[in-house]
Each structure stands twice: as structure tokens, then as C-alpha cells.
C-alpha positions as CSV (number, residue, x, y, z in Angstrom):
1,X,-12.0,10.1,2.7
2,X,-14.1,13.0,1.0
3,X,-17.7,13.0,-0.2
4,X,-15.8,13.8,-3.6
5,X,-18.3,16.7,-3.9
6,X,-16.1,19.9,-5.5
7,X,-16.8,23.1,-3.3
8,X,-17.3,26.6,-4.6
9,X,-13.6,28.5,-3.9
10,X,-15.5,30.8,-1.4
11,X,-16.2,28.1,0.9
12,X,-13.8,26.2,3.0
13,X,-15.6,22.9,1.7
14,X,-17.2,19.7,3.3
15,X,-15.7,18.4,6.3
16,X,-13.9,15.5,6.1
17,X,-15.7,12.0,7.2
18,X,-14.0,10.5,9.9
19,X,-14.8,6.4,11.0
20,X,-14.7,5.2,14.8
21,X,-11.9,2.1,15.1
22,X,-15.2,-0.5,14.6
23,X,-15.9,1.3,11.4
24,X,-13.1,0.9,9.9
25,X,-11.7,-2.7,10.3
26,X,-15.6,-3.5,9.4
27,X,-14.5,-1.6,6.1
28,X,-11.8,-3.6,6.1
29,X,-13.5,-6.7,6.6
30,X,-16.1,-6.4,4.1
31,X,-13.1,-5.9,1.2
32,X,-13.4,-1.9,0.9
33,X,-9.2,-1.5,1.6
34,X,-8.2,-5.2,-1.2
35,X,-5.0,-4.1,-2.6
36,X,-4.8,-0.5,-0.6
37,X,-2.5,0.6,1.9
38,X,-4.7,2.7,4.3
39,X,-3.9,3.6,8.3
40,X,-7.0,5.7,9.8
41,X,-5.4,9.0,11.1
42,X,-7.7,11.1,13.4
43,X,-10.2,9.3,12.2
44,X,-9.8,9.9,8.7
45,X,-9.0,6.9,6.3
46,X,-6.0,7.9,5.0
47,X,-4.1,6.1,2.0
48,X,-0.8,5.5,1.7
49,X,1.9,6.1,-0.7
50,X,3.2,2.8,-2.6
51,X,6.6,1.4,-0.9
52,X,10.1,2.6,-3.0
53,X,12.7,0.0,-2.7
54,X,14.9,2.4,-0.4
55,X,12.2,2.2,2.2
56,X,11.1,-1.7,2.1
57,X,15.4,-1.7,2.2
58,X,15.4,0.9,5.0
59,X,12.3,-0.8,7.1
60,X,14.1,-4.0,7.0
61,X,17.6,-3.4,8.2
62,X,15.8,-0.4,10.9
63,X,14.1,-3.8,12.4
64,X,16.6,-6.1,12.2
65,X,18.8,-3.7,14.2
66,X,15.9,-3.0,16.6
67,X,15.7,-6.7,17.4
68,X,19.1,-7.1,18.4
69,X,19.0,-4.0,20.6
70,X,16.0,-5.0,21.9
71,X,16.8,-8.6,22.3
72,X,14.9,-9.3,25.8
73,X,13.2,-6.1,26.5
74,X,11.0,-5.9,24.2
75,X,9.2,-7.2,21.0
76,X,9.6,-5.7,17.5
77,X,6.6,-5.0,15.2
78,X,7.0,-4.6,11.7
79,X,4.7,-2.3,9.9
80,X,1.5,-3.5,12.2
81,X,-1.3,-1.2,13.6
82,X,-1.5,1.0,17.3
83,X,-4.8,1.2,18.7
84,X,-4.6,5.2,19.6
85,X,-7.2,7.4,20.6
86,X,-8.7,8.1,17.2
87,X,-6.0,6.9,15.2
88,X,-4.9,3.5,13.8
89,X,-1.8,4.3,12.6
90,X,0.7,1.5,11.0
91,X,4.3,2.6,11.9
92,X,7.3,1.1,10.1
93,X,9.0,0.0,13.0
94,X,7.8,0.0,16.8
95,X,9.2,-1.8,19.7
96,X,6.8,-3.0,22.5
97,X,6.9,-4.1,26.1
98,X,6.6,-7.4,27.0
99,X,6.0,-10.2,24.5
100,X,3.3,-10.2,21.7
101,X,1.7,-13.4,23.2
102,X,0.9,-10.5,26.3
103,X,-1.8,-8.4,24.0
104,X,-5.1,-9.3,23.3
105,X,-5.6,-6.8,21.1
106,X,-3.7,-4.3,19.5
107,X,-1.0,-2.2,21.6
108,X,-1.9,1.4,22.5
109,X,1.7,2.7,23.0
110,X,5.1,1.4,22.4
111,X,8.7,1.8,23.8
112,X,9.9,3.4,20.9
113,X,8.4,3.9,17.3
114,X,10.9,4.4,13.9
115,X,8.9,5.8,10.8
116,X,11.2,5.3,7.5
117,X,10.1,8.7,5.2
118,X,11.4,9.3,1.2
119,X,8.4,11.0,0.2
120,X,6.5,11.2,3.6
121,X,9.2,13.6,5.2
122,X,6.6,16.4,6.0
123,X,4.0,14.1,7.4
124,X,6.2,12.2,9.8
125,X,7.8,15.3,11.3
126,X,4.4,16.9,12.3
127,X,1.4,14.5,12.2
128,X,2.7,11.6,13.0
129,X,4.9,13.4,15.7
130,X,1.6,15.1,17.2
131,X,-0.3,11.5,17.2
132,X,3.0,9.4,18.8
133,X,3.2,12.1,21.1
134,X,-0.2,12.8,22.3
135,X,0.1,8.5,22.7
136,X,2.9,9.4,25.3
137,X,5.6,7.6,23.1
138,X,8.9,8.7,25.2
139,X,11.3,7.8,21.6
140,X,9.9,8.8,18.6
141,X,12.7,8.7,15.8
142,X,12.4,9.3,11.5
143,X,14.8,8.1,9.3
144,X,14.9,10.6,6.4
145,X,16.3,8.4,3.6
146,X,16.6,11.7,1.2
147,X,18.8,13.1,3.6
148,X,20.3,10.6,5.0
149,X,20.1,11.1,8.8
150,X,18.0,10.4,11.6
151,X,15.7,12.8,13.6
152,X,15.1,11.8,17.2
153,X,12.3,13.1,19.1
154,X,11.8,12.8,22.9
155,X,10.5,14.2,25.8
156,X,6.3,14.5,24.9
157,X,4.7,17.6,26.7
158,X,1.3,19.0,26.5
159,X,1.2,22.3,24.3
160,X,-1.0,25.2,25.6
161,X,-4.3,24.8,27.0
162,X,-7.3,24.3,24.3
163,X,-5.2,22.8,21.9
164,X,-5.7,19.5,23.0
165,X,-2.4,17.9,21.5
166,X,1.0,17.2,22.9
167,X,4.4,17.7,21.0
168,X,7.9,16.2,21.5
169,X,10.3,19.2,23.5
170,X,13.9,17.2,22.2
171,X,14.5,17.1,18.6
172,X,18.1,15.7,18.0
173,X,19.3,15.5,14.4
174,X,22.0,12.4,13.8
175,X,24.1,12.0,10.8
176,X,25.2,8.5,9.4
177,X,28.6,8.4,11.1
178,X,26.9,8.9,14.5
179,X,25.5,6.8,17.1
180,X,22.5,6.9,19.2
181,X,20.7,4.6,21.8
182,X,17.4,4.4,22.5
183,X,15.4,5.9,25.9
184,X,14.6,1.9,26.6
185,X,17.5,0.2,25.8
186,X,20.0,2.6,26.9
187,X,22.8,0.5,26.8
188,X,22.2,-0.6,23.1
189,X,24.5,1.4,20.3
190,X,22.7,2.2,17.3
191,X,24.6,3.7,13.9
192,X,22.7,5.4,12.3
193,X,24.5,4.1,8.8
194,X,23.3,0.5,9.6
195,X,19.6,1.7,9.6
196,X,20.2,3.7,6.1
197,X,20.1,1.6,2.9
């Protein structure tokens, strides 16, 4: 969120505020977010684009197949909030150890996280992929309505010294008459098309 304070075109402008995790759900608490769909993203409080029916469509089955390859490994979370290092991101779709009567709080990592882009393509393919790998997500997948395939990322390593970030070395491309099976649940068949609305 910006001081909304236009700078002159020879600077490089204000610096963007960022909030701690306390600051923002104390935001939230107080009513700032009613009727907003916000993550916080390296501590920025980023809003959210409103959900197209392809995606709510795309979410939905993505989960429902997740629960049945998942069934007994893990728990699936629908849309609900990470506690990362400076990031509270919201994924569509994660899958997470255990049971969710294990957490006290919210999860810092997950088994394997599913974002569902139409218009957040860009985004999910390089911030989102930074922030899920620098969590040490092994399975990171997108499912790119417009295009209708999945992108599958695995394998987080560091990149070079001083930048501070990590990046997924596998990036697999699937089309809708393919199959793939998550890191997790290896023996679990996923088609792609089932996922796609």
C-alpha cells in the first residue's frame, strides 16, 4: 500500500510501506480489509483481483482432486493463509502434513501448493514461485486456465549469493491429456483435464 503521494518522473518514488504479520491481521481486525481480498506479500498489503467463474470452477475441482489424492497423507486447505517469513500469502489450493487439529496457528510450509491463474499468470510464475520456494515448498504447481495446462515446479535451490531468494530448478509443462503425480503422494494420478474447468 503506497502513501498515494505522486513522485516527480526523475525520481524512483517513495518506497513502498510494508506491515510485520501483527500489523496486518490487527488491520484486519479493526475492519480496514471488509469486503477486500488482500494477502500481505513481502510485507506489502497486496490486493487481489476479484474471482472469474473459471477460477472459483478451477479452485474447486483442483481441491476436490487433491483430497482424494491426498486422502490420509495429508489435509487440504482451500484458499487459507501460510505464515511465511514476511509473507502471508493465501494460496488457492495447498496440501499440508498432518491434520489441521495439529496447528496452533497458521502452517509455515506445505506438501504441495496449486495456485489457479486467468489473469494472475505473470505473478504466480515469478513471485509467488520466489516466495513458495524460498518457504522450501518441494511441489509448487500453476494451473494456467488461459492456456489450459499445468506448470510444475520442483526442486527449490538457493540462487547466487547476496540475492537472498531461492528459485525452483524443474519447471515441467503438462497439457490436459497428461498426467502427473505429486512429490508427496507419488502414487496418486492426477489429469491434468480434471483440474481444468
Amino acid at each position: 500500500m503506497s502513501a498515494g503521494v505522486t513522485a516527480p518522473a526523475s525520481s524512483p518514488g517513495p518506497d513502498p510501506v510494508r506491515y510485520t504479520r501483527e500489523e496486518y491481521y490487527r488491520l484486519g481486525e479493526i475492519g480496514f480489509f471488509a469486503d477486500r481480498r488482500v494477502e500481505r506479500i513481502h510485507g506489502e498489503i497486496i490486493e487481489m483481483s476479484p474471482k472469474s467463474w473459471p477460477h472459483v470452477v478451477g479452485c474447486r475441482k483442483t481441491a476436490e482432486v487433491m483430497e482424494r489424492a491426498f486422502a490420509g497423507l495429508g489435509w487440504v486447505a482451500r484458499q487459507e493463509p501460510l505464515a511465511l517469513i514476511d509473507s502471508d500469502p493465501e494460496p488457492d489450493v495447498s496440501i499440508l502434513p498432518g491434520r489441521f487439529e495439529d496447528y496452533a496457528d497458521h502452517p509455515q510450509t506445505a506438501l504441495l501448493i496449486i495456485e489457479v491463474a486467468d489473469s494472475s499468470l505473470d505473478n504466480d510464475t515469478t513471485t509467488k514461485s520466489e516466495l513458495y520456494a524460498t518457504a522450501g515448498v518441494p511441489d509448487y504447481w500453476v494451473l494456467d486456465l488461459e492456456h489450459r495446462q499445468l506448470l510444475v515446479f520442483r526442486e527449490p535451490v538457493p540462487l547466487p549469493p547476496g540475492l537472498g531468494a531461492t528459485a525452483y530448478r524443474i519447471h515441467l509443462t503438462f497439457g490436459p491429456d497428461e498426467t502427473v503425480s505429486p512429490l508427496a503422494a507419488p502414487t496418486a494420478v492426477v489429469k491434468v483435464a480434471d483440474l481444468l474447468p
